[in-house]
N, C-alpha and C positions, 0 to 999 in steps of 0.2 A: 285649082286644087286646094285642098282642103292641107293648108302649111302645116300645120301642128300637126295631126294626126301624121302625115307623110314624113314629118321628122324625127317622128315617136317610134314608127313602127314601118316595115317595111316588105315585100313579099318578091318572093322569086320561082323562077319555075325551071323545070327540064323534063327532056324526055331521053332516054339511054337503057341500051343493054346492059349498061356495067355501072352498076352504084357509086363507086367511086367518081366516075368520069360528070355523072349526073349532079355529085355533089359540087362536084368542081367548076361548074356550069354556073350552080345557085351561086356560090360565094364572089363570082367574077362579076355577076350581074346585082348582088347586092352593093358590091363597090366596095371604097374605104370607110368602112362602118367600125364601131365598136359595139356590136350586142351586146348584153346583157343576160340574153336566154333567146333559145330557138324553138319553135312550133312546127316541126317536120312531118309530114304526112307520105310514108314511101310507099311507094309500089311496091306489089309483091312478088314480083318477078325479079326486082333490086332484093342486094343482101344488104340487108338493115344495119348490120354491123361494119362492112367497108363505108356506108356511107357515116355512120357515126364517126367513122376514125377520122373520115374526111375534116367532119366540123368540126372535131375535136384538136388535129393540128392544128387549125386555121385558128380557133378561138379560143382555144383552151379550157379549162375546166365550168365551163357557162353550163348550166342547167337546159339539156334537149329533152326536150317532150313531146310527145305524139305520138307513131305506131304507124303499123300497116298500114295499107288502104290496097283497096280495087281501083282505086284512080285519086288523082289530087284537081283541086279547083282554086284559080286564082283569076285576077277579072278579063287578062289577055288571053289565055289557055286553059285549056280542062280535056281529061279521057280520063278512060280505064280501063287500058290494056296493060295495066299493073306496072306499066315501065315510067311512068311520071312521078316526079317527087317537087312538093309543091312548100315550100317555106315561108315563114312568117320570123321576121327580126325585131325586136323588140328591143330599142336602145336606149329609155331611159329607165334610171332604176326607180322611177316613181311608179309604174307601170307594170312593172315584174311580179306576178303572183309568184307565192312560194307553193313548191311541192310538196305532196305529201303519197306517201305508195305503201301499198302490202303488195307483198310478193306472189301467195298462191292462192288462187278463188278455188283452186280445190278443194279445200279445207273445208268449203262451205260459202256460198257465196252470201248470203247471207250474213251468216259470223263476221266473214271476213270483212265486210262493207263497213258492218255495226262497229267493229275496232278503228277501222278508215275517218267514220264518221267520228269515233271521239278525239281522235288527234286532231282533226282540220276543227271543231268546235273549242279545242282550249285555245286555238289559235285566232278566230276570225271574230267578227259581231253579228248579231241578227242582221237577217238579209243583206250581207255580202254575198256574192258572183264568186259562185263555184262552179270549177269544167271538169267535168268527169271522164275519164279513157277506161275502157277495159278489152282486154282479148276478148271477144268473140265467142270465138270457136275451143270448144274444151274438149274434145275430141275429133278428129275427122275422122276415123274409124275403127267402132261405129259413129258415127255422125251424131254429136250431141253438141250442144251449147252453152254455153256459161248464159243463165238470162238474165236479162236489165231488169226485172221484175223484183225479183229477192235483194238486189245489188242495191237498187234505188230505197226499198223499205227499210233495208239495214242500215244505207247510209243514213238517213232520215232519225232513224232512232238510237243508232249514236251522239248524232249530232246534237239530241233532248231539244231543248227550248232556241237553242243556238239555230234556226232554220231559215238555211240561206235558201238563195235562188239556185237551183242548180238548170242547169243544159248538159248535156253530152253525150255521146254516143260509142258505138263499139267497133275494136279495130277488126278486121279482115284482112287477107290476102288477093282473095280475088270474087268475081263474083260467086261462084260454086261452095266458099265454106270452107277451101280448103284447108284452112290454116288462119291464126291472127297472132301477132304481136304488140308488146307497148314500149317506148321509150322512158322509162322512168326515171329522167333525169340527167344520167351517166350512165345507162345502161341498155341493151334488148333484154325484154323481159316477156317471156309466155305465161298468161294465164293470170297478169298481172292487174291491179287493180291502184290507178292513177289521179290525185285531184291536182286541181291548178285552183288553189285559192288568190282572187283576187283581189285588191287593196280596197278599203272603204271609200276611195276616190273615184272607184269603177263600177257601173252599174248596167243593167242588160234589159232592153227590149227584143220578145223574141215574136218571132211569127212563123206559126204554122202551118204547113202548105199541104197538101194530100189530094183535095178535088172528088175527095167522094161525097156523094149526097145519099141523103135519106131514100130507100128504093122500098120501105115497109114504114109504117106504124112501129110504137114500143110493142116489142114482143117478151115474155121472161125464161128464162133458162130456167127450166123444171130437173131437169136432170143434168150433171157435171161431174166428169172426173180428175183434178190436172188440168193439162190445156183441150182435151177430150168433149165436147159438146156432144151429149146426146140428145136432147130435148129441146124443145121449144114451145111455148104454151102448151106441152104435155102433148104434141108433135114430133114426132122422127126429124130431128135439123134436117137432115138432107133432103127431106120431102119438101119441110116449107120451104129450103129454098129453091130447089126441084121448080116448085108450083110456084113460085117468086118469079124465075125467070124463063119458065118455060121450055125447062131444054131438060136430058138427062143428064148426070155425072153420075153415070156409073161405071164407064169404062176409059182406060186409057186418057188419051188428049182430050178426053172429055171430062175427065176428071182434075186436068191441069188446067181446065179451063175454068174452073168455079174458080180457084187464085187468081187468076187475070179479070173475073166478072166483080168479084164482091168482096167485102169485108165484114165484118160485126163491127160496127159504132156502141160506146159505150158515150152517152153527154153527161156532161159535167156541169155542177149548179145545175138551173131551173130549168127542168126538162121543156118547159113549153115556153121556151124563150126563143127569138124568132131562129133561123139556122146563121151556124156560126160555123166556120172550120176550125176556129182556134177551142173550140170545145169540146172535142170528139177525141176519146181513146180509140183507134181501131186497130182490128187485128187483123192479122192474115191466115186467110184460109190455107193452112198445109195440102191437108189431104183430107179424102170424104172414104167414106167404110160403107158399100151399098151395105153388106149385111146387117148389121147394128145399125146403121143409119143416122151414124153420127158424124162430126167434122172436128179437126185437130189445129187449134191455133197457136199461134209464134208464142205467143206467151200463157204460160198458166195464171193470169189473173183473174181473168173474170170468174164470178161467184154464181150457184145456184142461187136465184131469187134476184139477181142482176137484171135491170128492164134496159134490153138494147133494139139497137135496130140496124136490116140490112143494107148494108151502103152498097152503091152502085160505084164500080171503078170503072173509068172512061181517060182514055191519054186525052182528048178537046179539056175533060175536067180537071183535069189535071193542069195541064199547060195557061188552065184561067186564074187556077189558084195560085200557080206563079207570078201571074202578073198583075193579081191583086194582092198580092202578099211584098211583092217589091214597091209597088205603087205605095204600101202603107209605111214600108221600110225607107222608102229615098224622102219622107212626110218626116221621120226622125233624122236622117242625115242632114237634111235640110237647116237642123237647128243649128249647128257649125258645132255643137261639145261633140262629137263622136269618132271615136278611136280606131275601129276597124270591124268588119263584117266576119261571121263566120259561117259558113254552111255548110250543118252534116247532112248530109242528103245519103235517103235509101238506097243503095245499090241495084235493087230492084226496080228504081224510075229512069236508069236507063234505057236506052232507047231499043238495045238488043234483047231487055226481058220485057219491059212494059209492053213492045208493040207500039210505041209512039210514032210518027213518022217525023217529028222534031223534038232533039235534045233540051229535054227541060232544062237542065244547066244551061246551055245557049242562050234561052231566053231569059235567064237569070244575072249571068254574064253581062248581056249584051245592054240591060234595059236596070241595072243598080249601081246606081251614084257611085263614079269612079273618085269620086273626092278622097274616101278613105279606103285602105286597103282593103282586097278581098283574100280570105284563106280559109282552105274547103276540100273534105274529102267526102268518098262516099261508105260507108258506113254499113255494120249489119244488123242494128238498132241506135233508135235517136232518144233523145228523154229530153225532158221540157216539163215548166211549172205551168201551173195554171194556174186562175186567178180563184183565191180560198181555197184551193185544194192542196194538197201534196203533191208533185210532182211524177210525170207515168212516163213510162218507158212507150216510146212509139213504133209503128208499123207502116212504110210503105208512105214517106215521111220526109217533106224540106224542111229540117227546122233551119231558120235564116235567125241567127243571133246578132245584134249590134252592140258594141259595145259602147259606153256613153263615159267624159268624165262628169260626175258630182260633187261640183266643187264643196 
């Protein structure tokens, strides 16, 4: 085992009907520790607030951050039937990113980001390791979303010249949307928007996992509304990809089945560079509109005159990209500087919506250097930098973070 890291930082898991009792499980199994701050990822079926109060006896005024989840991930157990709650202890205070939060993304998620981002920049130096939390879900009914899209450009251009790394992803309740919350420190917080700036001693390699492949040539989006695609090389979307994969989505299970087949890949840097997963924005097919003959994706980013292409979703492709995404991750563990693992993973590469017949989590678990801690929720969007770009909010997405010291 990796001594330093395992002395630094520590993880704990349970699974319970009752928050409370779930909390009391982690702190027994953390031992006689003195945290410094906690990294709690609860179920959504747990009340977020008994188990706070839980940590908050036991440890006192320490800084908890985290939020909801669909399930929690640590390197002995992982689900997501919203009853697990999965923790990360962090005991030296060399180690402790400070927090920083705005309260309402209703306001404007956007706005709200851009203010987020100028307080975390009078505080940090170019390229320091920022971890981003936000709720989700901004309404469940009707069903609308707080997006990582506006969230991520706002923080970015607060931040001005100050342009860290950032990672992070969005909290949830369960897989359906119902609901998300954040932990912002000392508090449950809906709708909130959460950083974890961490120390110039800390630095992040991240690896992106998905497993879709190029299933088209660059195509361009001639027409766009929103997250709305109407167009494609001045094509009805839904036709090319109709005639892409040969099937119809015009009705019913037919229609939820374009989400399960494919994505739009957006590449990043040099489009004829050989294929790379760590280069691909994709997106997820919502829903297709036979009449207009267009398709609605997770996020409204991509632009009319965008050159993308259709990705082919496969759970084999999937589960490959896991094991060469860990293969490349346990190559940095190896070096002996690194701190602990973290995986936000899509909610949707579960194995009850993918259609996988093996838990990508599983083979991520099973097959990543236990030397340093693993802590890991599943998430209803992921974001991750890329190499010369800005950093994009993801779709249907293991991002596996490691954290490294730099001395």
């Amino acid at each position: 085992m990796n001594q330093i890291a395992t002395k630094l930082m520590k993880t704990a898991f349970a699974r319970s009907t009752d928050g409370a009792k779930a909390a009391e499980k982690c702190i027994q199994d953390l031992g006689s520790i003195d945290p410094k701050m906690l990294l709690v990822f609860c179920g959504g079926k747990l009340d977020g607030q008994s188990v706070l109060n839980a940590f908050q006896n036991r440890y006192g005024c320490i800084p908890i951050v985290g939020g909801a989840a669909s399930g929690g991930i640590v390197h002995s157990q992982f689900g997501y039937s919203g009853l697990e709650l999965a923790v990360l202890a962090i005991t030296d205070p060399e180690f402790v990113p400070a927090v920083f939060s705005e309260p309402d993304l209703r306001q404007g998620e956007y706005t709200v980001a851009k203010r987020l981002g100028k307080k975390v920049a009078a505080n940090i130096e170019r390229g320091d390791t920022v971890l981003l939390f936000f709720d989700s879900v901004a309404s469940a009914s009707p069903p609308r979303l707080h997006h990582a899209t506006p969230i991520v450009r706002g923080f970015y251009d607060g931040c001005g010249s100050i342009q860290p790394k950032l990672i992070g992803g969005g909290t949830l309740t369960d897989l359906n949307f119902s609901g998300g919350w954040v932990y912002d420190g000392s508090s449950v917080r809906h709708h909130a928007l959460v950083a974890l700036a961490w120390p110039p001693s800390v630095t992040v390699d991240t690896f992106v996992m998905h497993g879709c492949v190029p299933a088209s040539s660059f195509l361009t989006i001639t027409r766009m509304e929103g997250a709305e695609v109407f167009e494609l090389d001045g094509r009805p979307a839904l036709q090319v990809l109709e005639q892409q994969f040969g099937v119809s989505f015009t009705h019913g299970e037919e229609s939820r089945a374009l989400t399960l087949l494919a994505t739009l890949g957006q590449k990043q840097g040099d489009p004829y560079a050989p294929y790379d997963e760590n280069a691909y924005v994709n997106r997820l097919l919502l829903t297709c509109d036979p009449n207009s003959g267009s398709v609605t994706l997770f996020e409204p980013d991509f632009q009319e005159g965008a050159r993308v292409q259709i990705m082919g979703r496969d759970a084999s492709f999937m589960l490959d990209s896991v094991r060469t995404g860990v293969a490349a991750a346990n190559r940095v563990i190896e070096r002996g500087d690194s701190l602990v693992s973290i995986y936000i993973n899509c909610a949707g590469r579960a194995s009850v919506l993918s259609g996988s017949p093996e838990e990508e989590t599983a083979v991520l678990t099973q097959s990543l250097d236990a030397n340093i801690p693993l802590i890991g929720f599943y998430s209803g969007v992921e974001i991750a930098p890329f190499e010369n770009a800005l950093p994009r909010a993801l779709d249907w997405t293991g991002l596996l973070a490691i954290l490294r010291y730099r001395a």
